[in-house]
Structure formats: C-alpha cells, structure tokens
C-alpha positions in Angstrom: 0.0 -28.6 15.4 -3.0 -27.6 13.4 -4.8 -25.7 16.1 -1.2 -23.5 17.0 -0.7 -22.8 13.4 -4.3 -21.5 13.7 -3.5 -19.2 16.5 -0.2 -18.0 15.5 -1.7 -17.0 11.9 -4.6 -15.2 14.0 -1.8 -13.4 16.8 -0.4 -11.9 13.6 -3.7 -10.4 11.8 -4.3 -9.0 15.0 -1.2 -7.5 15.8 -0.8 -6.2 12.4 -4.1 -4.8 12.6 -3.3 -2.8 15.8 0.0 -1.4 13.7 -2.3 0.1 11.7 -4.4 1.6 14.5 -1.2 3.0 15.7 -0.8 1.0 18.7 3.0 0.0 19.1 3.0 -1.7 22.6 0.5 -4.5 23.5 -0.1 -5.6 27.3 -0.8 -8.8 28.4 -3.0 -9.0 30.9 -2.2 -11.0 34.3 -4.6 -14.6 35.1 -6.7 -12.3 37.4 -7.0 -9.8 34.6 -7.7 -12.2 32.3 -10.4 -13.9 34.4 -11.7 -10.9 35.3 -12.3 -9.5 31.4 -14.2 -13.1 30.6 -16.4 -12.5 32.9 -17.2 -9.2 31.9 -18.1 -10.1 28.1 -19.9 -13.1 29.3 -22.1 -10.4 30.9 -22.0 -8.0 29.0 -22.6 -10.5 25.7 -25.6 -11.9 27.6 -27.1 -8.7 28.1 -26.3 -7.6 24.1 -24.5 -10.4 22.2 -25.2 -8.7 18.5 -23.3 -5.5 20.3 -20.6 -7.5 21.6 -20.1 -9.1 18.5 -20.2 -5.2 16.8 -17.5 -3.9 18.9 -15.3 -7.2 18.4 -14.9 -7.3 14.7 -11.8 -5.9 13.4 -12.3 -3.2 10.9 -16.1 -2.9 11.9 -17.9 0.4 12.6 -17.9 -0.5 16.3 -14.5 1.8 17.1 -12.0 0.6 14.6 -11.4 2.1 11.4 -11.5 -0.1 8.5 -9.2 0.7 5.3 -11.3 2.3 3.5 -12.0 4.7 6.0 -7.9 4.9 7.3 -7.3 5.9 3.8 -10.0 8.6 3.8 -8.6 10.0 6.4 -5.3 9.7 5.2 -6.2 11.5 1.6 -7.3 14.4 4.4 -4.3 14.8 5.7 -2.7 14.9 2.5 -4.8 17.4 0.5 -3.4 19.9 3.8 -0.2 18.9 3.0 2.3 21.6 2.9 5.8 19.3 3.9 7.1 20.4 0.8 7.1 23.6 -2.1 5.5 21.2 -4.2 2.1 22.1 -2.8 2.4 25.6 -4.5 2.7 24.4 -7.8 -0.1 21.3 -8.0 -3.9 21.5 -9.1 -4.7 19.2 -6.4 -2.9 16.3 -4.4 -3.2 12.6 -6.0 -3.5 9.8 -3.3 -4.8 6.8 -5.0 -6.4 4.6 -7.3 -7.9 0.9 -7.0 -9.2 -1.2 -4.2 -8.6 -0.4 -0.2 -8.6 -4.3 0.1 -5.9 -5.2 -2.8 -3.6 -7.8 -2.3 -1.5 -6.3 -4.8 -0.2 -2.3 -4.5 1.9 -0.6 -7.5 4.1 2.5 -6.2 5.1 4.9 -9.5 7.2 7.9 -8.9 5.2 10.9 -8.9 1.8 12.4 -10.8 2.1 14.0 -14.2 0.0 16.5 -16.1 -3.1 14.4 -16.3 -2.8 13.2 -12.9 -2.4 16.6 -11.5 -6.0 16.9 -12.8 -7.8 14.5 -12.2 -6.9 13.8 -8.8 -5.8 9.6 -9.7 -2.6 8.1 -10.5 -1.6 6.8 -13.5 -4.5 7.8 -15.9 -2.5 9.4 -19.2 -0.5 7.4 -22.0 1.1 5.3 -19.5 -1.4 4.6 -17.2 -3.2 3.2 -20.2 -0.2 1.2 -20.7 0.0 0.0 -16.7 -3.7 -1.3 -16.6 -2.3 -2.8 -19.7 0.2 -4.7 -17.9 -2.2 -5.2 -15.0 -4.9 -7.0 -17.1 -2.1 -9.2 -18.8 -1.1 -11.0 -15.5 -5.0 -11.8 -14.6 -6.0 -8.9 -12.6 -8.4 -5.8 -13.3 -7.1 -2.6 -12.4 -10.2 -1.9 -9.7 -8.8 -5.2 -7.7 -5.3 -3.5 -7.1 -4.0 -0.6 -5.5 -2.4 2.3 -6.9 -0.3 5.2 -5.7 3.1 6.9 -6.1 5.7 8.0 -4.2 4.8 11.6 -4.5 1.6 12.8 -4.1 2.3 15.8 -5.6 3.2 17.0 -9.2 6.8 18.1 -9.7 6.7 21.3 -12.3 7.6 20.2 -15.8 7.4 16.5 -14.6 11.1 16.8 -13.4 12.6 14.1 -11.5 11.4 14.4 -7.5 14.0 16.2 -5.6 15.4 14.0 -2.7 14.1 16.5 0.2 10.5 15.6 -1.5 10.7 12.2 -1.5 11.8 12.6 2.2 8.5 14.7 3.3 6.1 12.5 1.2 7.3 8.7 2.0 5.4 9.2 5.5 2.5 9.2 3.4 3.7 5.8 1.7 4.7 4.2 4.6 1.3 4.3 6.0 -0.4 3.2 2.8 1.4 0.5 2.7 0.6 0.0 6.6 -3.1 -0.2 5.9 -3.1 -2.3 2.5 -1.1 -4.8 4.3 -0.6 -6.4 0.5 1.0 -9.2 -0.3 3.4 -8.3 -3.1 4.5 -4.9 -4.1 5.4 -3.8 -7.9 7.8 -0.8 -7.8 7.6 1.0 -11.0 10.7 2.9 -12.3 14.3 3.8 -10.7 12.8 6.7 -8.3 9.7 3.9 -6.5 12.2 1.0 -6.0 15.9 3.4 -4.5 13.2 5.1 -2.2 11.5 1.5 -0.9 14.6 -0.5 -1.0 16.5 1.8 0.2 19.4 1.7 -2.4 21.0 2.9 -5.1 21.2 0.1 -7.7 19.7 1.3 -11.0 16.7 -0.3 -12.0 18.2 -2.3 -14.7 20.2 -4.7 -12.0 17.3 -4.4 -9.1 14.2 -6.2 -11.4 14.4 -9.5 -12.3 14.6 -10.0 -9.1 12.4 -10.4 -5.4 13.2 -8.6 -2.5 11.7 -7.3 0.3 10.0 -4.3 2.0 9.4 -4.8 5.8 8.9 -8.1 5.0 6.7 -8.1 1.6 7.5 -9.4 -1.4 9.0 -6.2 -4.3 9.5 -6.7 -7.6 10.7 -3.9 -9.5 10.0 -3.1 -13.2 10.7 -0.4 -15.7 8.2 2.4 -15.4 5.6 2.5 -18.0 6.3 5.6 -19.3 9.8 4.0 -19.6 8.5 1.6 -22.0 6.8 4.0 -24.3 10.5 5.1 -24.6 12.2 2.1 -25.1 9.6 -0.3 -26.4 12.5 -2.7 -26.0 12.3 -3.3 -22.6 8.5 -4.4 -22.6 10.1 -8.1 -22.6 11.9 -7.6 -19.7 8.7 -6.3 -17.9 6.7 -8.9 -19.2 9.3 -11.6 -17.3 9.1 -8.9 -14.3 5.0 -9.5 -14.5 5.2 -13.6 -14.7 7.8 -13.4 -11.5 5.2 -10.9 -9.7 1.8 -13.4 -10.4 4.5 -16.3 -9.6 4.8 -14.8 -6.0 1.6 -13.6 -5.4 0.4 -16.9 -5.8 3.1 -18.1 -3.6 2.3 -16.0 -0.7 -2.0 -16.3 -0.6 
C-alpha cells in the first residue's frame, strides 16, 4: 500500500509539472517501447550517468524550466502586454513579489500609485499592513508569493473594469500554474468573484474554504479595506487562523 501511495504521489508531481511545461496529452509508451527506452538510458547513463541524471531532474537546467525561470519569462511577456488600454496609462507592469517556491500565494486586486512605481505589489500603506498580517500567522513575506489580479494600474485607482480582468487573468492563471501552492488567500471582493467565479460579496465568501482548481481559497477583506474599517481586522484575523489551519492541513 505504502509503495503505490508512493507512486501515485510521484504520477501527480510529474504530471503537474508537465501542465506547467504546457504539455496537455501524455503517451504511454507500448512494452516494446518501454523496453526499448530502458535500454537506451542504461546506455546512455553508462556512457555519462552525471548527464543523465542532468537531463532527468525536473526543474533542472538540463531542458526544463524551473519556476523561477517560467516566471521570468512570464514577467516578459507581460511588460509587452498590450491586451488591454491599461498599458497606456501605467509607469511600468507589476508582476510579483516573494518566493517562486511559496507554498502560500496572495492575489490582491490591482497595483496602486506606489506600485505603479516600483514595479512590486503591495508596497504602500497597505502592503505595510499585508506583511503585517503575513508575519502574524508565522510566515515572512520573502517565503510567500505575491501578485494581483491586474498587472496593471487602473487611473485614479478605480475599480478594474470587467473587460480588464478578462485580458489579465491569463496571466494569473499561469502563475498560479507554476507556484503550484498549496493554499491561496484572496484579498478583497475583486481577487476572490474573479477566482471563484462568483458574485457573492466578500462579506459572505470569507470565513469560509473553498476551492480553485482544486486548492484550498480563503478569502479576506483587502488590506486597504481594513485601514477603512479598522473593524473588520477581527474578522481577518479569524480569516488568517483558518488559512495557517489549512496550510498545515494540506503539507
């Protein structure tokens, strides 16, 4: 039981990692296929094992991108962007913030002044606030991942039209694709409609855990929410304590 436990939890590493490779279809090769490729990398490994090895390891430099480097590319893509009007207006695109290998990602709702500036999410009065709310549940800011649904600032930090949110959750999407996290915090009404695909106000979604593509969500009150309605910080405190309650559940 132990050893197909073992292989099942491997099957799904590696099939997760070629989703984020972009492969969608997976082949199984026939007996005389699969004899025939042993015996290749038994020659092959002993004419190079340290090579074979190289090319083997998921996420290595051998022919497989690892997230780091998926996200680099990604950021590319995205400084090009032009999906949208909001291009016209921002200083600069804002992808990111944290660690490519968190086990933990926070989706906000779009950049604001200070963002638009300095290229990272969440870095103004209520980003102060969010690593805040990070440090109180254990974690350091570095150790999670950070991003928004928009990369873009809206003008005047209006709300994000619907027709953005539609050209920019691509980006999302495959963020989320290459973290592969274990829980997601959804910060604010606009992050948790667009990932749950609802629209329940924020109010009656947290408190609760549901689920994107098959990850843990917990939606909270936005941060710059709270510096509005210092009230609600409670609330986002018992939203916090459910979140390290299900991280710790699902490593």
């Amino acid at each position: 039981m132990g050893d197909l436990q073992e292989f099942l939890k491997l099957a799904k590493r590696y099939l997760q990692q070629e989703m984020v490779l972009g492969t969608r279809e997976v082949y199984l090769p026939s007996q005389q296929g699969r004899e025939k490729e042993r015996g290749t990398r038994k020659e092959f490994a002993a004419q190079d094992p340290a090579e074979m090895d190289r090319e083997e390891r998921p996420g290595s430099t051998g022919g497989r991108m690892s997230k780091a480097e998926a996200l680099q590319e990604l950021a590319k893509e995205v400084e090009k962007c032009t999906r949208c009007p909001l291009h016209k207006t921002r200083t600069q695109a804002v992808l990111e913030d944290g660690s490519p290998e968190a086990e933990v990602v926070f989706v906000g709702e779009a950049p604001g002044r200070e963002e638009d500036l300095q290229g990272i999410p969440f870095v103004g009065r209520a980003g102060k606030l969010l690593t805040k709310i990070i440090e109180s549940i254990g974690f350091k800011r570095e150790e999670v991942y950070i991003t928004n649904i928009l990369k873009s600032r809206p003008p005047n930090n209006r709300n994000p039209l619907a027709s953005e949110i539609e050209a920019c959750e691509p980006y999302l999407k495959r963020q989320l694709e290459v973290i592969q996290p274990k829980v997601i915090c959804a910060l604010g009404t606009f992050a948790a409609q667009t990932l749950l695909k609802t629209t329940t106000p924020i109010s009656r979604l947290r408190g609760s855990v549901h689920y994107y593509e098959g990850i843990p969500l917990i939606p909270t009150y936005h941060p710059a929410a709270l510096l509005r309605n210092p009230g609600w910080k409670r609330e986002t405190w018992e939203d916090m304590k459910l979140l390290k309650k299900v991280y710790e559940e699902a490593r």
